[in-house]
N, C-alpha and C positions, 0 to 999 in steps of 0.2 A: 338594366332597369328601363322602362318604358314610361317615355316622355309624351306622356299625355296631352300637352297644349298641341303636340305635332296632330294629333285625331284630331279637331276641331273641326266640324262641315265635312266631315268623312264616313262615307261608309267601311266601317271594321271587318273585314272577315277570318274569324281567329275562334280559335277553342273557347269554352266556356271559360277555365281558368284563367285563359289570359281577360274575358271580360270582368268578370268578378274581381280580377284586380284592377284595373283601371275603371272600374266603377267606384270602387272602396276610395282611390286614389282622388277622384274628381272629390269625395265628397269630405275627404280628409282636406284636402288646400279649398275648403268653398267655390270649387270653378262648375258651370253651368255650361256643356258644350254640347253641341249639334251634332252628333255623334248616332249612329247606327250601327248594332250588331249584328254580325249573320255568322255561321257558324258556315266550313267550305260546304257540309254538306246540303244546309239549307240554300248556299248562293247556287251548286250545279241546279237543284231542283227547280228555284224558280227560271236561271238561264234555259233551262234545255226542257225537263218537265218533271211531273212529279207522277207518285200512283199510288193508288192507297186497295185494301182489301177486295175491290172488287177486280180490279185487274189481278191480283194472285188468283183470286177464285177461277178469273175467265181459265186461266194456265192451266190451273190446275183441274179444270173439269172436262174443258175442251181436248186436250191432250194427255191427260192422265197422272201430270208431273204432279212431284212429291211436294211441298210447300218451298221446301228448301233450297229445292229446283228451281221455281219459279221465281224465286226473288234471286239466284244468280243471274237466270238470262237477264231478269228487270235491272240490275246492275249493272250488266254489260253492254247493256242497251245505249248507254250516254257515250260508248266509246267509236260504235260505228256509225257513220253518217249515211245521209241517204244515197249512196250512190250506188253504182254495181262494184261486185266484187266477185273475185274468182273463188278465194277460199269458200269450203262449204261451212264453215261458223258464221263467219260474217254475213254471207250471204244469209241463215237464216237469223241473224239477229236482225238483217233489217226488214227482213217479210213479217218477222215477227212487232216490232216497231212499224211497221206501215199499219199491221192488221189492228192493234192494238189503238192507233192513231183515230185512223175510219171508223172504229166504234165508240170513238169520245173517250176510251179510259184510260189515255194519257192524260196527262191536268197540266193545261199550260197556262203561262202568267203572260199575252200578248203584253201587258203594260210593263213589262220587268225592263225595258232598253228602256224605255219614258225615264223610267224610275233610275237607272243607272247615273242618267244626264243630271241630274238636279245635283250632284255632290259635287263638289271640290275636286274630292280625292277619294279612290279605293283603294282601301291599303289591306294587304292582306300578311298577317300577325301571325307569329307564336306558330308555325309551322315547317320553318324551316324553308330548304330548298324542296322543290315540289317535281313530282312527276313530271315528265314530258309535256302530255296531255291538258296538264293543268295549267302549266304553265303559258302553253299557247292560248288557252284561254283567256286570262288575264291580260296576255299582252296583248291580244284581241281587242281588251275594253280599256289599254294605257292605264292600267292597275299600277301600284307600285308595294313588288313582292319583298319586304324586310328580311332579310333570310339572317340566321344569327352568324354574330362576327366572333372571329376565333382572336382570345389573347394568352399572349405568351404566358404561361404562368407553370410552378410546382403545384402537383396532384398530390394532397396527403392520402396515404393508402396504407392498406395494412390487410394481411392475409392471419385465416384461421385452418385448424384442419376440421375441425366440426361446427356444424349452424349455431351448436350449443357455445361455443367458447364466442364467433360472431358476436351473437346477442348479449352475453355477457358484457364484453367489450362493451357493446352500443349503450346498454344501460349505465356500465359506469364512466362512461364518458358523459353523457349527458345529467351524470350526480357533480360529474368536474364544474359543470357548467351551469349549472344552478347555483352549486354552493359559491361560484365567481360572480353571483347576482344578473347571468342571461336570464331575461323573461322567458319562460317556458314559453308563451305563447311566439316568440320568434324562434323554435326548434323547430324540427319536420325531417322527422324517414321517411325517405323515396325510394319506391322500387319494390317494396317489401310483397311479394307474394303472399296465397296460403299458407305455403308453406313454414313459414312465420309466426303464423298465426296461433299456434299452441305452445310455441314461446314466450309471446307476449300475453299469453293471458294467464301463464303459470308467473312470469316477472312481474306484472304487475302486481300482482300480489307480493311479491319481494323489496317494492319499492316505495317510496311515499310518494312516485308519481303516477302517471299511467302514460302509455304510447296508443293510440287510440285504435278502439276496433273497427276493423270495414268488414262489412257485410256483405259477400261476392253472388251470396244467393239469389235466385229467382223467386216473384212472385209462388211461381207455381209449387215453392216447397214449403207453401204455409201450411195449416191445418186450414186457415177459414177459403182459403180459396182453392183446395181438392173437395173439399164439400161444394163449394160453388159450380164448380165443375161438374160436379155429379148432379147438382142441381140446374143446373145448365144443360144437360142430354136427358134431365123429364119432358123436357119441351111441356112446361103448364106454368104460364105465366103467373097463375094465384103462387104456384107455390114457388115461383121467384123471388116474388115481392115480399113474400111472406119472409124470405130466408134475408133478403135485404133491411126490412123492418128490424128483425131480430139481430140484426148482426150493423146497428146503424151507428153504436157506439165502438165498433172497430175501429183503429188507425188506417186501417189501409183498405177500409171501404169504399173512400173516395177516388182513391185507384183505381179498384177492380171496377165502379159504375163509370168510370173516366173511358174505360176501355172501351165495355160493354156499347156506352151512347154512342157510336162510332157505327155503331151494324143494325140498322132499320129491322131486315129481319134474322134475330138471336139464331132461328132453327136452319136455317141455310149457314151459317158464318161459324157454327160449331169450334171446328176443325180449327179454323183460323184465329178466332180468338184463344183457344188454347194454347194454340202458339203462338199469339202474342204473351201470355201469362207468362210463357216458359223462357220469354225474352228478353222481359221488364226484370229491373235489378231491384230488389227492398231497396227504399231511401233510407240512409245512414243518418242519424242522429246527430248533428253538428254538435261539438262544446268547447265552451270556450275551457285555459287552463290547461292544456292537455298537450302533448306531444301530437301532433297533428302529422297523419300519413298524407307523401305526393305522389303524384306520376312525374313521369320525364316531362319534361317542355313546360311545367309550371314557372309563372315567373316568381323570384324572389326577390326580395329589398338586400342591400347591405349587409343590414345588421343580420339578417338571418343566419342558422347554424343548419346549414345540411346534411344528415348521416344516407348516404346512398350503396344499402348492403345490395348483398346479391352479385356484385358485379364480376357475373360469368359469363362462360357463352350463350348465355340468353340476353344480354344488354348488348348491343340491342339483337333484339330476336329477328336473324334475317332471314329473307324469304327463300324459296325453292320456286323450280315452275312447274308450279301447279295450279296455275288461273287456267278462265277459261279459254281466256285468251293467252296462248302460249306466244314463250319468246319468239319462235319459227313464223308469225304473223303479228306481233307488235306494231312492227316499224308500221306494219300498216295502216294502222292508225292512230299512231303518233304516242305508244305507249314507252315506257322506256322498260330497259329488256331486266330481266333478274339480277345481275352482277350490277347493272347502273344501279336499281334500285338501293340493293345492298351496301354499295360506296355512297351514294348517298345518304342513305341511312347513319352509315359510321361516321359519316361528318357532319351532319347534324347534331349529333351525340357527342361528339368530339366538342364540337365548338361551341353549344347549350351548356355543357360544363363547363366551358371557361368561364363561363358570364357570372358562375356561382361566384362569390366574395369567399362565406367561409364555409367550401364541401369538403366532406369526410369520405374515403372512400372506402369500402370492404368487401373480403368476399371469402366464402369458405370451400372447402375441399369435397367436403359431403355434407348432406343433409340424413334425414333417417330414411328417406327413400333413394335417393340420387346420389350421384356424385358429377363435377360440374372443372370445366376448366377455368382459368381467369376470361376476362372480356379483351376480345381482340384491340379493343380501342387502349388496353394499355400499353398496345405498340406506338401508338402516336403519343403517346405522354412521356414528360418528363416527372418522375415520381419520386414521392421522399415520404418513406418509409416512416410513418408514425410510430407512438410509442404504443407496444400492446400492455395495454392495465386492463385485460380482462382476467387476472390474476389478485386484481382489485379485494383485499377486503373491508376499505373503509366506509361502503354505503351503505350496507344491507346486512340485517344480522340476523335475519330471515333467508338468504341466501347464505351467506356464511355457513350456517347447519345444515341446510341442504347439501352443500359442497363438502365439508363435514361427515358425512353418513357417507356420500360417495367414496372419499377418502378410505372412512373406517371398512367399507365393503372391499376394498381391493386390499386391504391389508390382512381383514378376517379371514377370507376366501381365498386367497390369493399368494400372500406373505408380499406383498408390494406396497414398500412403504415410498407414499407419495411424497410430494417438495408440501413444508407446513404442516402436515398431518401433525409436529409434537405440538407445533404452535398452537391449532386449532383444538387439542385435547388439553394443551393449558387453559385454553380460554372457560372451553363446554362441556368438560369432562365427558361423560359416556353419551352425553347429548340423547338421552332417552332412545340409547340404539338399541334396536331388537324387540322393544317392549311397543305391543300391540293391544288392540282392544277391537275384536274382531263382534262385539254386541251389536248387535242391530237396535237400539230403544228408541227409535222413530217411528216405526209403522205402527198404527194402532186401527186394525181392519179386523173386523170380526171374520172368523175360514169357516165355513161348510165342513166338516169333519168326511160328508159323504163326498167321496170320490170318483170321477165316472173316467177311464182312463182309454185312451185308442194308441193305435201304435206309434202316431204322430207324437204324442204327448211323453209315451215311455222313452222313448230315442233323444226326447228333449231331456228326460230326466237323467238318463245313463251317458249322454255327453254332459250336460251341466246340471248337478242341481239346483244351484241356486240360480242360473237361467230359467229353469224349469220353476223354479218356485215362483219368482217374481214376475212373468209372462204365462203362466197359467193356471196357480194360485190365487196372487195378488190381480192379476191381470192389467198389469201397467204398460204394457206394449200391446193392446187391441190395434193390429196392422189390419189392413185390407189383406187380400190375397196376394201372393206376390207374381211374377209375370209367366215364372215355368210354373208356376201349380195351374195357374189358369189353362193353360197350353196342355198340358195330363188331363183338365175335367173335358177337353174339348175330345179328346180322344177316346175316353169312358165314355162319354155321354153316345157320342156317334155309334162307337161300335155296339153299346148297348141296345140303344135303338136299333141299328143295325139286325144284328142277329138275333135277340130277342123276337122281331114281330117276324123276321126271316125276310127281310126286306132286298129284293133282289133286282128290283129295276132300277136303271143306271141313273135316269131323271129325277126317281123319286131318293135317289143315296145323295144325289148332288144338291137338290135343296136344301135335305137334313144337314149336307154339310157347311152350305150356305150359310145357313140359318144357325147355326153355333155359333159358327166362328162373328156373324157381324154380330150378334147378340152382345158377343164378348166385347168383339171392338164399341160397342155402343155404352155399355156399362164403365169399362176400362178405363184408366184414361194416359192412352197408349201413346208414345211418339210413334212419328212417322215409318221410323224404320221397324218399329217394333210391329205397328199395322200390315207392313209390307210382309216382314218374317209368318206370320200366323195368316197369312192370306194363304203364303207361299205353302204353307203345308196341307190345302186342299188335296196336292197328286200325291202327296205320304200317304195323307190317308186311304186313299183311292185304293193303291196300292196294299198297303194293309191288310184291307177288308177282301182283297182278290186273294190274297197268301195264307191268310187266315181259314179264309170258306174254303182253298184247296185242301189245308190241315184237317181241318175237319172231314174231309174223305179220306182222312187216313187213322183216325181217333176211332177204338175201337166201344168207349163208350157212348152212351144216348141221352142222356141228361145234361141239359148244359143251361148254369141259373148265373146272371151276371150281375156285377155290381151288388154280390148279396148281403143284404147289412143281420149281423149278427151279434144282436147285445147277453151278456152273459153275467149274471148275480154269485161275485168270487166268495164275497161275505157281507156282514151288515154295512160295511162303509162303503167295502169296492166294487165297483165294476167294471165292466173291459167291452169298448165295444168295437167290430171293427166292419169294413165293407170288404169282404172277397172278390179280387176284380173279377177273374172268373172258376167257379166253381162246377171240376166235370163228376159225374159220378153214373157207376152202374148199378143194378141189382142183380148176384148173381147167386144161385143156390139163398143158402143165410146169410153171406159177404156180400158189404155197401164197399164196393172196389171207387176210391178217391183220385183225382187229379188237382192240385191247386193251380192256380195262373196269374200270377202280379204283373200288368204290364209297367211299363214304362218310359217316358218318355226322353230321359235322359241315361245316364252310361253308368247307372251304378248297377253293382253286381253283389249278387248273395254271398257274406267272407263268412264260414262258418268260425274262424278261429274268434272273431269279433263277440258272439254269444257270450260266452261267458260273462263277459262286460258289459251285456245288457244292449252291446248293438246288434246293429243287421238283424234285427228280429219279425222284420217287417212277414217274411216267406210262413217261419215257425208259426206267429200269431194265427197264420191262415190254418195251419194243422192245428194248434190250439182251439180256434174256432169249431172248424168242423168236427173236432173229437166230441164235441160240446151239443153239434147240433144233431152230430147222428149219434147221442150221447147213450139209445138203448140198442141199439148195431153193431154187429159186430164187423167193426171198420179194418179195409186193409188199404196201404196207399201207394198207390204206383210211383207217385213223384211231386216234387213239388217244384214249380218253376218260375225263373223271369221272361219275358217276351220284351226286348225291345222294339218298339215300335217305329222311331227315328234312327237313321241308319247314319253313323257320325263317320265313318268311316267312307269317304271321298278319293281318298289318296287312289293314285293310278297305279298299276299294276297290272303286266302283260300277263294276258291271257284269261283275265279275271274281272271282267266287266261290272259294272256297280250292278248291274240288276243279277248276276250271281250273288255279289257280297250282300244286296238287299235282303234276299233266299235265307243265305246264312244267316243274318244276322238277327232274322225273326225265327230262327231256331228256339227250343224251349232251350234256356240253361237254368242249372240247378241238380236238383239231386236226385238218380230213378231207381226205385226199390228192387235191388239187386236176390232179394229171395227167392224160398220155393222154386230154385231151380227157371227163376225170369216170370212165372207162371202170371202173377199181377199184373208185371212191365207188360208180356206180348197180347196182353187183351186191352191195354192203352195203347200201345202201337206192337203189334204184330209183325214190323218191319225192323226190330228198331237196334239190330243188328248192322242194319248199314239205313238208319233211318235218315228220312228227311225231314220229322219232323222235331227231333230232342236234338239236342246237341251232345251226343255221346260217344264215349270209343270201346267197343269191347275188342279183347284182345284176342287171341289166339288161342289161348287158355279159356275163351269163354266167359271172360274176366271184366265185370266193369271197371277202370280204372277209380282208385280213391277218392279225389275230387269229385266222379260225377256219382258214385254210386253211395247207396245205405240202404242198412238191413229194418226190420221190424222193430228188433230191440233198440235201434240208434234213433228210430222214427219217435218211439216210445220214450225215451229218452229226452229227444229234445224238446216234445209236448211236456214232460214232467217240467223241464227247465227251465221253459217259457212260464208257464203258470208261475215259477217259484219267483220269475224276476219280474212280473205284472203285482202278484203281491208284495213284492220289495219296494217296486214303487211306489206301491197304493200307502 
């Protein structure tokens, strides 16, 4: 417990928690003390300096660095001084801190030693034992650093093998101690990650308490502030204001304007304020009454009841070296190396627990994604083995049935009759097992009976329907695009342009390419790495467009219509509409000779066994299509095919260079119309015996293997089949 008259005429430099308790403190005993807070990281800032959005921007404009980049050097910056140094990091962090310096976008506080002298005492709180670094700092200004005191004591512990049996426990231990008249408001679970999180919001409802929600999200995953965003990259101030006005009974309006006043001009700071969005945490809704979540190093009163789950080899979560400053130069200035770090760390940990009066400690074997060891700090504990009453059924009788069904499921399914199951069928009989009511009587939304369906839509329907119904039906999931669709329109769009206008000079392909891709990045609202990725695929496409326009000297027909949208009236409700990425075709005699082309930007492949089921229909829909448009022709079709356009395949392999595998990889695959003696096939590629442009094997026999080949009647076929599953959907 921290003795508050000792702060009197001191400046504090300690966590928020620790402040907020010795505020509560002063004002619970009526004392009025002289008293300053500073949090370490506001005290390095005013010692040494500070830097706010415009120094990222310099970094990031000047030198091309990523945002995320540029607040590591700005971090590392407090470590090296100004003097020479041999290694090449240091060396530039401090050119970089000189240059930075000489342009004023350091922010320095000259008056901050004035400001030191006035106090008594710096006492620096609730951190433990401190870095190297830090430490000479302080003894620099005769601080005096509290580090916590270890006491001798028994650690109550207790081990689970699932988070589920954990939580249990935690709940009805804290029924123990309610029904013993502890003030809920003196409870608190420390430690509790997300992963937690869908425990306690399914318990809560099992209990007549609650253990309270935290909210780990970012600003950035609101609805009102991805609109703001997007309204933030119109660059038109009316219709800022306007989106501010309307959105002014928001909670978290005065947030996002909090940010925003920060940046004189909005159209240069983009970028940056975005990422700050993506930085800022939702504020958590304080309430009183509740089971109240901590972190490590919060302080506690006495009376308090500690449950601190989790404790595996993540408590405490120790480092590796991967700063930027690696151990191999530390010493250099005055950092302490990874393994100190780390013992430090454990004795922190170590000796903050003692301080607790009454901690619970727990920890489980797996969760539903992980599985986890104990925490190595149970090597320094002397521990005594609680009692587990997560087998409890005297709190809940809401859980009770829950546990109950489970019970009944391993006996039904299984013949494994669990410990209690006769007990719990005494108590609840059949507990309403098996018996469902699968009604929907909440939706009351008038449907359009007429249905306009594309292949996006039927894929959704033949993996889910009731996905498929309530996202685009009901349309209760209107998402944005999501980040590979975008990445696919960037590659249609170009190559359309592209070879449509027959566009062949290397300047004018490079702006086209230009110009999509920031279009996207300006609409989007992409992170950093994601801006980087879709930059990077400028030389993809480059490439592309050169392997492409070779194929086409080898493509023996002359028509070629891209991105062709073809909508089709199945009957009075349906219709099917869809865009053929590229469509080749001849006229030859009376025969309209076909070639289909889906590109794609990702690794899926045409499964024909999948059809039946209404998937992979995406190729068929293309022959569906064109039966339709060359619907009074008499159609024959060479093949129908995928183009990958991104080549995923990196892996090294002698003798086989990536710009071979690139070759291959933008091969057609798919299926080529092995009739009339090839007669179709050699007038689409005339080579295609030992082609470079399909991806096919004929054999010895003349024979196209099964996978790549199909007849007239199989072609016919699968157009019959397609139609019949675009009407099943409809």
């Amino acid at each position: 417990m921290i003795d508050i008259g000792y702060l009197d005429n001191a400046l504090v430099i300690c966590p928020s928690a620790v402040k907020n308790y010795s505020l509560k403190k002063a004002a619970e005993n009526n004392k009025l003390l002289n008293w300053k807070f500073m949090s370490l990281e506001e005290f390095i800032k005013n010692y040494f300096f500070d830097y706010d959005h415009r120094t990222i921007k310099y970094l990031v404009d000047k030198y091309q660095m990523r945002i995320d980049v540029a607040k590591t050097y700005l971090k590392n910056l407090y470590f090296a001084e100004d003097k020479e140094y041999e290694n090449k990091k240091l060396k530039e962090l401090v050119d970089y801190k000189k240059e930075l310096s000489d342009k004023n976008l350091l922010i320095k506080n000259p008056l901050f030693t004035t400001y030191l002298k006035k106090w008594d005492k710096i006492i620096v709180l609730g951190y433990g034992k401190l870095d190297n670094f830090y430490k000479n700092v302080f003894d620099n200004i005769n601080s005096k650093i509290i580090e916590f005191e270890f006491y001798e004591k028994e650690f109550y512990y207790n081990e689970f093998k699932t988070m589920e049996e954990e939580v249990q426990h935690l709940y009805n231990s804290i029924s123990q101690l309610l029904e013993n008249s502890v003030d809920i408001n003196n409870i608190y679970v420390m430690n509790a990650d997300s992963s937690y999180d869908s425990y306690f919001n399914r318990y809560n409802n099992y209990f007549h308490f609650k253990i309270e929600e935290k909210n780990e999200d970012t600003l950035s995953s609101l609805t009102i502030v991805k609109e703001f965003v997007d309204v933030l990259k119109e660059n038109n101030n009316e219709t800022l204001k306007s989106f501010l006005d309307s959105n002014k009974n928001s909670k978290h309006i005065n947030t996002i304007i909090s940010i925003v006043n920060k940046y004189v001009q909005l159209d240069e700071y983009v970028d940056l304020i975005i990422d700050e969005l993506n930085n800022t945490k939702v504020k958590n809704e304080t309430y009183t009454n509740i089971v109240k979540r901590a972190n490590l190093f919060e302080p506690f009163e006495d009376e308090d009841y500690v449950f601190l789950v989790g404790f595996n080899d993540n408590c405490p979560s120790l480092s590796v070296d991967t700063d930027y400053i690696t151990d191999d130069i530390k010493h250099l200035v005055n950092l302490s190396k990874t393994e100190e770090k780390n013992n430090v760390k454990k004795e922190n940990v170590l000796n903050y627990l003692s301080n607790i009066n009454n901690l619970y400690l727990s920890y489980c074997e797996n969760s539903l994604m992980d599985s986890f060891n104990k925490s190595i700090i149970l090597d320094y504990m002397i521990v005594n083995k609680n009692e587990n009453n997560s087998t409890s059924y005297c709190y809940s009788d809401k859980l009770n049935r829950y546990r109950f069904s489970k019970k009944l499921d391993q006996f039904s399914k299984y013949h494994i009759r669990e410990n209690d199951l006769e007990r719990l069928y005494a108590t609840y009989g059949k507990n309403d097992y098996q018996k469902f009511d699968h009604g929907y009587k909440q939706i009351n939304k008038q449907i359009n009976k007429a249905v306009e369906l594309s292949y996006s839509q039927i894929n959704s329907f033949y993996q889910c329907p009731f996905k498929y119904y309530v996202e685009r039906v009901l349309k209760l999931n209107d998402e944005k695009s999501q980040f590979n669709m975008q990445l696919g329109n960037i590659f249609h769009e170009v190559l359309k342009e592209v070879f449509e206008n027959d566009i062949t000079d290397e300047k004018n392909i490079n702006e086209i390419i230009d110009g999509k891709i920031n279009k996207v990045i300006e609409v989007q609202q992409y992170t950093e790495s994601e801006k980087y990725f879709t930059k990077s695929l400028k030389q993809e496409l480059l490439k592309d467009i050169e392997i492409i326009r070779n194929q086409h000297q080898q493509i023996g027909f002359d028509n070629y219509e891209y991105e062709k949208q073809v909508d089709i009236k199945i009957d009075e409700n349906i219709s099917f509409n869809g865009v053929i990425d590229k469509l080749i075709h001849k006229q030859i005699d009376n025969d309209r000779l076909i070639a289909v082309v889906d590109y794609k930007t990702g690794s899926e492949e045409y499964k024909e066994n999948m059809i039946e089921d209404g998937l992979s229909l995406q190729l068929p829909s293309y022959l569906y299509l064109t039966s339709k448009l060359f619907e009074k022709e008499n159609k024959k079709y060479a093949g129908f095919y995928i183009q990958h356009l991104i080549n995923t395949d990196n892996k090294y392999e002698v003798n086989k260079p990536i710009e071979v595998k690139k070759l291959n990889s933008m091969k057609l695959n798919g299926k080529s119309n092995s009739d009339e003696d090839f007669n179709i096939l050699e007038h689409f590629d005339q080579n295609f015996r030992e082609s470079e442009l399909i991806n096919i094997y004929v054999s010895k026999e003349d024979k196209i293997s099964y996978k790549k080949g199909i007849d007239n009647v199989g072609i016919d076929k699968l157009i019959q089949l397609t139609e019949e599953k675009i009407s099943e959907a409809g």
